[in-house]
C-alpha positions in Angstrom: 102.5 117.9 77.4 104.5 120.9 78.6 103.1 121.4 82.0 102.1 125.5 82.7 100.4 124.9 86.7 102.4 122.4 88.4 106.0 122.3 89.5 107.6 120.5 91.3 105.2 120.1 94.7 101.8 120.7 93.2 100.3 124.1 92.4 102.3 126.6 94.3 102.5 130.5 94.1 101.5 134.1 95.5 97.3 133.9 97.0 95.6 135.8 94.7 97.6 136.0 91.7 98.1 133.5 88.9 98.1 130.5 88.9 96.9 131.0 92.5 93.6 132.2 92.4 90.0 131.4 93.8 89.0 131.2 90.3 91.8 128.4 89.3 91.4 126.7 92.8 87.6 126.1 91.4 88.7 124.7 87.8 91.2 122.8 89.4 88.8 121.3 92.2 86.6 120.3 89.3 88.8 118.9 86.7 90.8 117.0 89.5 87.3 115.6 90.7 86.4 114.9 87.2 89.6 112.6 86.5 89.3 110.6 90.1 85.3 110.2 88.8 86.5 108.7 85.8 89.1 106.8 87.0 87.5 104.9 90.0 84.5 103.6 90.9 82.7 103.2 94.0 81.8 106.1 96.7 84.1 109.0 95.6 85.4 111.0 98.5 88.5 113.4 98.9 90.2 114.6 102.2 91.5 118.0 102.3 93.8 119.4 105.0 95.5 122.9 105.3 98.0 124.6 107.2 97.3 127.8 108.8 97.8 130.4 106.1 94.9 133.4 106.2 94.1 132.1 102.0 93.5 128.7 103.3 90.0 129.2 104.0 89.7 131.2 100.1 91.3 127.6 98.8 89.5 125.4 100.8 85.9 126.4 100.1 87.4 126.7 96.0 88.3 123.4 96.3 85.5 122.0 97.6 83.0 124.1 95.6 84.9 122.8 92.1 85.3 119.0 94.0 81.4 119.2 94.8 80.3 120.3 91.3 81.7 117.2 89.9 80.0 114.7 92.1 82.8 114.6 94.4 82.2 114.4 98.5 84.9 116.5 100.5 86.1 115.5 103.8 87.9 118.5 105.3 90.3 118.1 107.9 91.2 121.1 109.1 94.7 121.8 110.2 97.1 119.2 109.8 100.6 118.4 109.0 100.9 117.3 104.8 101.7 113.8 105.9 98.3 113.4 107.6 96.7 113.9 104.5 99.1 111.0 102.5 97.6 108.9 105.5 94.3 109.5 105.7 93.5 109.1 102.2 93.8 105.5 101.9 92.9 105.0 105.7 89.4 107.0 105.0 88.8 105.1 101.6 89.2 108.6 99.5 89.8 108.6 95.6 92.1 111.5 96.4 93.8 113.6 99.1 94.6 117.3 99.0 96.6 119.5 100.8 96.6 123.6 101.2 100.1 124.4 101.9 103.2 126.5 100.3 105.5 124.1 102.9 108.2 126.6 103.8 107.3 129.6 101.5 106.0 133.1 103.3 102.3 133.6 104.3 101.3 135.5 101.1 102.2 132.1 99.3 100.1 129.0 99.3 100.0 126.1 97.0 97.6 123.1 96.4 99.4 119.2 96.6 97.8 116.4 95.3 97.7 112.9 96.9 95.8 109.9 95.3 94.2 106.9 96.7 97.2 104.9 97.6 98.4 108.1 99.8 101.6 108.7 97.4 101.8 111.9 95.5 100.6 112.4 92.0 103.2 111.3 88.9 103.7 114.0 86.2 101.7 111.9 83.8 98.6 112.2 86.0 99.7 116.2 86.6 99.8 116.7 83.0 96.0 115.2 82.2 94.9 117.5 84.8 96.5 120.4 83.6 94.4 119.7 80.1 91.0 119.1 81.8 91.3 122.2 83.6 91.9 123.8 80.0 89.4 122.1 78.2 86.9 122.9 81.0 84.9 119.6 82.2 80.6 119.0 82.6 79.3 119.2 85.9 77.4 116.5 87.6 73.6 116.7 87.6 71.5 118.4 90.3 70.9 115.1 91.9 74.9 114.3 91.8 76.4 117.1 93.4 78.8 115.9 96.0 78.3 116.5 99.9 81.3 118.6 102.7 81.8 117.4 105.5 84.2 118.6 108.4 86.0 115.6 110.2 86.9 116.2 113.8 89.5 113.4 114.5 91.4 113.7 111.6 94.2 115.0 113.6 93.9 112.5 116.6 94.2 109.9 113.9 97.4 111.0 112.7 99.5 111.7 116.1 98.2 108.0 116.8 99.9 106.6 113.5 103.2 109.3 114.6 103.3 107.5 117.9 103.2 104.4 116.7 106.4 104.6 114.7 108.3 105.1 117.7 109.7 101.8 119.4 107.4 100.3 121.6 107.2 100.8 125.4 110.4 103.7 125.4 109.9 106.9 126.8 111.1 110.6 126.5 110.7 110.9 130.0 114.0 113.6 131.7 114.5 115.0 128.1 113.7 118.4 127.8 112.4 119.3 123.7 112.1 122.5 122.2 109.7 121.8 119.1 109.8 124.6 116.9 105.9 124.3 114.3 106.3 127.8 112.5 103.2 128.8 113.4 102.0 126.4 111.1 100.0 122.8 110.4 101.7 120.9 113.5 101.2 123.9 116.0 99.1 121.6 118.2 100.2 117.6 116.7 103.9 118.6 117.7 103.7 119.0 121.2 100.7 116.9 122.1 102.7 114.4 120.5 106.2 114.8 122.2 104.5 115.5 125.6 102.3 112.2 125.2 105.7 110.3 124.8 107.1 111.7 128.1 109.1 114.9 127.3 109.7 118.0 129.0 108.0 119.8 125.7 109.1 124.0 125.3 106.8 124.8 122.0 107.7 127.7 119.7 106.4 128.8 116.6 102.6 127.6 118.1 100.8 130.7 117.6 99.3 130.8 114.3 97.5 134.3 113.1 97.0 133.4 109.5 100.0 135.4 108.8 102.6 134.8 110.5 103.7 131.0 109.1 107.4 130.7 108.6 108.0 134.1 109.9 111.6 134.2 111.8 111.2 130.4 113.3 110.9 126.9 111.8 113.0 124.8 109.9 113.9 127.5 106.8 115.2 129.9 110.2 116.0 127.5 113.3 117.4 130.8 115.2 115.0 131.3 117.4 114.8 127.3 118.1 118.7 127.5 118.7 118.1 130.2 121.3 115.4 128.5 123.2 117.7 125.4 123.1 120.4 126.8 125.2 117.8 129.3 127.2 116.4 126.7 128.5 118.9 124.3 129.1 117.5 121.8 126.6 118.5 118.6 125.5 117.4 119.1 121.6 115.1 121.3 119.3 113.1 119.9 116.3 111.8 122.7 113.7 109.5 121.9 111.6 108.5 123.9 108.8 105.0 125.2 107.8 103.0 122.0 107.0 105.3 119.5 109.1 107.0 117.5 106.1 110.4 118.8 106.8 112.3 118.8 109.7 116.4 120.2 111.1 117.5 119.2 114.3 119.7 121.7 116.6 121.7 119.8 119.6 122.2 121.1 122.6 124.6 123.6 122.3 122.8 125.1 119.5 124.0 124.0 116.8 122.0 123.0 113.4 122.0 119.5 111.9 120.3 119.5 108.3 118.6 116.5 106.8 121.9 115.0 105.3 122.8 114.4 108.6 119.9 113.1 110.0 120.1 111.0 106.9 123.2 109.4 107.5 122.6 108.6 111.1 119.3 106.8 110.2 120.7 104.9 107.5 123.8 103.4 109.4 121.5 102.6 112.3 118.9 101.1 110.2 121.4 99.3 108.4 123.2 97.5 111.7 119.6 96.4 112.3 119.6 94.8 108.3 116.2 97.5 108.0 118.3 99.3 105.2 116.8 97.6 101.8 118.9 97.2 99.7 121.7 99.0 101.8 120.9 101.8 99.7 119.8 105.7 100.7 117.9 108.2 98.4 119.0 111.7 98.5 118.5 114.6 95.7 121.4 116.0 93.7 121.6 118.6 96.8 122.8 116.3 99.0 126.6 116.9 99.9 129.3 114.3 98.9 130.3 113.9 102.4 127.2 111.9 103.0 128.4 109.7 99.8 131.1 109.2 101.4 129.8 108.2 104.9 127.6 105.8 103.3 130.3 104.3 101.1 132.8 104.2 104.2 130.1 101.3 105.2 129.1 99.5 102.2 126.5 101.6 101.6 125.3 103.7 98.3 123.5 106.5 97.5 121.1 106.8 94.6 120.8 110.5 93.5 117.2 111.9 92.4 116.1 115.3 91.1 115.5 117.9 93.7 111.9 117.3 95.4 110.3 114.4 97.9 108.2 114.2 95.1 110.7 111.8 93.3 112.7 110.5 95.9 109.7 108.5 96.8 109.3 107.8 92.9 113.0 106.7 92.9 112.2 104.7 96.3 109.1 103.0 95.1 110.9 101.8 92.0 113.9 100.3 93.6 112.2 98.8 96.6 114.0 101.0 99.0 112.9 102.0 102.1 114.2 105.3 103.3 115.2 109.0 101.8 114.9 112.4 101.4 116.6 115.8 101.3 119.3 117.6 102.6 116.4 120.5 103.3 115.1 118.1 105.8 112.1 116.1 104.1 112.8 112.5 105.7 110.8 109.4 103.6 110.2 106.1 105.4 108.2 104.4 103.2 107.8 101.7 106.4 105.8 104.0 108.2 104.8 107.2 105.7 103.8 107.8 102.1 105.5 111.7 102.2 108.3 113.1 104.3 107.2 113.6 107.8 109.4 115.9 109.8 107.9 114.4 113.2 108.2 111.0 112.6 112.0 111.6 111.7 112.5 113.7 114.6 111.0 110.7 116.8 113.7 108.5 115.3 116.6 110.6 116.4 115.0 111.0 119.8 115.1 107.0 120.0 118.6 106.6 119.2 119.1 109.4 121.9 117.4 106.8 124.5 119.0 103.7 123.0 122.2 105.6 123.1 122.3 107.3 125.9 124.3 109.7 123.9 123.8 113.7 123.7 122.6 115.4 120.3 125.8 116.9 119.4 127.2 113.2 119.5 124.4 112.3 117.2 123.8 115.1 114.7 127.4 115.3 113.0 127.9 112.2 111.4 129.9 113.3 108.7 132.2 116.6 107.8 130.1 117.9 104.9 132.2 119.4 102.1 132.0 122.9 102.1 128.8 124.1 99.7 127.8 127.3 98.7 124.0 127.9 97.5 122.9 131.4 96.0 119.7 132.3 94.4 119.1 134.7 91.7 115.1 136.3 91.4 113.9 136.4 87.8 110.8 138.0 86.3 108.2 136.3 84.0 108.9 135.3 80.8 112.7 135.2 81.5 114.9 132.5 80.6 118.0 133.5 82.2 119.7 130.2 81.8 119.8 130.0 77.8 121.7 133.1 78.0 125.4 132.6 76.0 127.2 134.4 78.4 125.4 132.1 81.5 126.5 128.9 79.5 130.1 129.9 78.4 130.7 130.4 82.3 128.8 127.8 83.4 130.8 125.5 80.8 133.9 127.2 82.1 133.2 126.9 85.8 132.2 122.9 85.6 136.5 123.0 84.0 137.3 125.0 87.1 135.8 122.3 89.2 136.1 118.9 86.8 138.1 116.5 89.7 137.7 119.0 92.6 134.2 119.4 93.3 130.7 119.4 91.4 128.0 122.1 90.5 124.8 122.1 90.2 122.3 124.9 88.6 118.7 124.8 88.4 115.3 126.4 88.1 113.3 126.3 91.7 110.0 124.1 90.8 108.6 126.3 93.7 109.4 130.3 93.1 111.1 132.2 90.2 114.6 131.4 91.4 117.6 130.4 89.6 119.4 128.3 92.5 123.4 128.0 92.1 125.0 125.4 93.9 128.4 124.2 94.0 130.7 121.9 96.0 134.2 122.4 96.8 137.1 121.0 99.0 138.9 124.5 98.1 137.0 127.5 99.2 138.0 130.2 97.6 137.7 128.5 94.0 134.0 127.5 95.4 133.2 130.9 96.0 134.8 132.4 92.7 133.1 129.4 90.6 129.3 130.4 92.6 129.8 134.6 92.3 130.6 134.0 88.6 127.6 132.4 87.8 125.4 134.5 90.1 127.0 137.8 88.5 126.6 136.4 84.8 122.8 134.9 85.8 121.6 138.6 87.2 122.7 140.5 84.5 120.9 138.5 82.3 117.7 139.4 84.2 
């Protein structure tokens, strides 16, 4: 079945407008509680957390009113990073976890992810049986059945205890000054409690949260104002997170910005040494850059390449055994600790090879020279289907000849906004940008 409501991270869009809707947040909370009903027994529960967009209280209630009608109790955390949720819902014996975020997206955005009761995100197969009950419509519980809200004051507590606990035992932060940058979003208060319980010199930014304001010129999509604070304040390293914590870029200490391939490689050949690596083998999307292939094969190592989303590195991961992955964006898997990327716990591990180490960020963060990439995204409108266009293919076909032994490109639709994303790797610059601008000129004037 051809799914219409979810892409790649859940149900994701603009708050109030299709597919993200009070309306649809009901039918979904009721054909999503209707499936977990059917498919488990027992006491059937389901923990929702948000981050701190203004439409997170219009989702929440949806939620729980459509989760209620069907017999479901709702557990509502509150603010809290995405990851707490993948925790808490095995840890609190739920049927099924929810989270209220759009991740990186602007405030008007919000989406709807779906964790079930093992605390790993939902397959497309289950995605796709949803998508039909909410289109079929589903029968209510009875009167006597309808499920029970309740708000859960520790939820947060619960999850900076399982953070901290990934961190080696008995080290310190203590004479290392942090800038932690939480977009104004779901780790606004985990982020620095954290850090500062640990030892650090903590400077927050992004910790103001107005419902609006999410994302907005800080965080991991914009780590300017993190890179600033950084050298204002004379500090050793930033971590910015983005909106609801899964992601997370690391700037040294003169400023300058280490993305998750990075952070990738350095956790990998550590983990590695210490024979943690399983099967001496890192997952990464297609987006990763071939200079972190060819780190990891410089040491025996291997990358196995996924589609682009945490969503199915942790699929690839769970199916090969292995232990850690993620994306260049910054999502950071360790299935040894987490069931999602968790932007904190990664940050944490680069802070421990900082003590180990001794050494400074900047000696940490650039593990590898990346080949030189060039990303550009093209806006379409509804109903368009840019891609199938004869002029798009012939120079797409004649672009990948451009490139054939000299780089690679990759062209796809965003599962997350109406984007056509246009990426291409190239040792030689100038062809890279010819072989991206033709693309991008031939994709807009097909929209």
């Amino acid at each position: 079945m051809e799914r219409k409501l979810f892409g790649t991270d859940g149900v994701r869009g603009t708050a109030n407008t299709f597919p993200m809707t009070a309306e649809m947040a009901l039918m979904i909370g009721a054909a999503v509680g209707r499936y977990f009903r059917n498919e488990h027994g027992g006491v059937h529960r389901v923990v929702i957390g948000k981050d701190t967009r203004l439409s997170g209280y219009m989702f929440e209630n949806a939620l729980t009113a459509g989760l209620t009608s069907t017999g479901m109790n709702v557990l509502l955390l509150g603010p809290v990073p995405t990851p707490a949720v993948g925790l808490l819902t095995p840890s609190m014996r739920a049927d099924l976890g929810i989270m209220i975020s759009a991740s990186h997206n602007p405030a008007q955005d919000n989406g709807i992810k779906f964790f079930g009761p093992d605390g790993f995100k939902l397959s497309d197969a289950v995605e796709a049986e949803i998508e039909a009950l909410v289109e079929a419509g589903v029968a209510s519980a009875s009167p006597v059945n309808i499920g029970r809200a309740k708000r859960i004051d520790d939820g947060r507590f619960r999850y900076q205890e399982r953070v901290k606990s990934s961190f080696p035992a008995g080290m310190r932060l203590d004479g290392m000054k942090v800038v932690v940058d939480c977009a104004n979003g779901a780790a606004y208060r985990t982020a620095p409690e954290v850090l500062w319980e640990l030892g650090a010199d903590v400077v927050p930014v992004g910790v103001a949260p107005n419902g609006l304001n999410i994302n907005q010129d800080c965080g991991s999509t914009k780590p300017r104002t993190a890179a600033e604070a950084v050298v204002a304040h004379g500090a050793d390293v930033a971590l910015c997170l983005d909106g609801d914590a899964d992601r997370i870029i690391l700037i040294d200490e003169t400023g300058r910005v280490a993305d998750g391939d990075q952070i990738m490689a350095l956790m990998a050949a550590r983990w590695a040494e210490e024979d943690r690596l399983h099967g001496g083998t890192l997952v990464a999307t297609v987006m990763s850059n071939l200079g972190l292939e060819r780190f990891l094969q410089g040491r025996g190592l291997r990358l196995e390449r996924t589609g682009v989303g945490d969503r199915y590195v942790v699929e690839a991961m769970r199916r090969g055994g292995w232990n850690l992955g993620g994306e260049q964006s910054g999502h950071i898997v360790m299935t040894d600790y987490a069931t999602t990327g968790d932007g904190l716990m990664a940050g944490l591990q680069f802070l421990a090879e900082m003590v180990r180490t001794g050494k400074r960020a900047s000696e940490l963060a650039r593990n590898f020279d990346p080949v030189p990439q060039l990303l550009k995204n093209v806006r379409y409108g509804d109903g368009k289907a840019p891609l199938d266009s004869a002029p798009v293919q012939t120079a797409i076909a004649e672009v990948e000849q451009a490139l054939n032994g000299k780089g690679r490109l990759l062209i796809r639709k965003s599962g997350t906004e109406p984007l056509i994303r246009v990426m291409a790797e190239c040792e030689d610059e100038t062809l890279l940008a010819q072989s991206v601008d033709r693309i991008v000129a031939e994709v807009e004037a097909a929209v």
